[in-house]
C-alpha positions in Angstrom: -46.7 32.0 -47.6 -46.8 31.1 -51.0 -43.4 30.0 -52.8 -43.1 33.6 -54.6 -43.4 35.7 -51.9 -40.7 33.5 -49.9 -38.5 33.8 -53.5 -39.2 37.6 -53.7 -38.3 37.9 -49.5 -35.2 36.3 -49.8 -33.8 38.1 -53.2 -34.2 40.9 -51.0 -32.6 39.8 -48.3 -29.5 38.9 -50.6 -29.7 41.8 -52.3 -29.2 44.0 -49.0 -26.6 41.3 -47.8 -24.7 42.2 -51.3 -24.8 45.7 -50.7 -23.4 45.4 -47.0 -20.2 43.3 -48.2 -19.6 45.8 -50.5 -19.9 48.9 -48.3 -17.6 46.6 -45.7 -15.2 46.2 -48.4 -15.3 50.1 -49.8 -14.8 50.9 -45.8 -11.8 48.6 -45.0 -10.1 49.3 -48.0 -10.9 52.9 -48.7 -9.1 55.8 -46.3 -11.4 57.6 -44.1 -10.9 60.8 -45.6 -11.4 60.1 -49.1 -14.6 57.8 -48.5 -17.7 59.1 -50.1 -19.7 61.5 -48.2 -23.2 59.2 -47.6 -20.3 56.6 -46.2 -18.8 59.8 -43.6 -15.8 61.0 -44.3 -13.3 62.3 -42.1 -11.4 65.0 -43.3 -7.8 64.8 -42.0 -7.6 61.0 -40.7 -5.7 58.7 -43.0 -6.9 55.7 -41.5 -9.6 53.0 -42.4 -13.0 52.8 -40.6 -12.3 48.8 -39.4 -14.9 48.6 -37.4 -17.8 49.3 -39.2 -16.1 47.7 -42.1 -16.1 44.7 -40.3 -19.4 45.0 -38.8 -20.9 46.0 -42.9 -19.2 42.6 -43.2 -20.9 40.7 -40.8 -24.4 42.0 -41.0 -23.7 41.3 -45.4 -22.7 38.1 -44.4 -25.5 36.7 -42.4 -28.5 38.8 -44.4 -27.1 36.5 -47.1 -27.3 33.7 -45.7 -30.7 34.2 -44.0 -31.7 34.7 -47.5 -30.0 32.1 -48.6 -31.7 29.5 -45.9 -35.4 31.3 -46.4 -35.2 30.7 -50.8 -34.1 27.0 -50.2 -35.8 25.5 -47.0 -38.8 23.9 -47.3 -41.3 23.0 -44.1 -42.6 20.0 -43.9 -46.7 19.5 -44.5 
């Protein structure tokens, strides 16, 4: 795998992983029934969606770090 293609893979991985914290936050901070509707709303529940906030979280969390480990390690020859 040439150096570009592992550049290219793991901008997308951080890219995703960015995009998951950021839903994670929007869900844990947002009330269910006001969230937008490609996030599910639930009309009539005041709560927060913890769960899947904290899962969005997670799965941001390690996507960036995958990426982070597959830009910056190197195999040796």
């Amino acid at each position: 795998m040439t150096s570009a293609q592992r550049k290219l893979i793991a901008g997308v991985l951080i890219v995703i992983g960015v995009i998951g914290v950021v839903i994670g936050i929007i869900y844990l901070t947002v009330e269910a029934k006001s969230l937008p509707s490609v996030l599910g709303s639930l009309h009539g529940y005041t709560g927060h969606r913890t769960k899947r906030g904290i899962a969005a979280l997670i799965l941001g969390g390690v996507l960036i770090l995958v990426g982070g480990v597959f830009a910056f390690y190197r195999p040796r020859p």
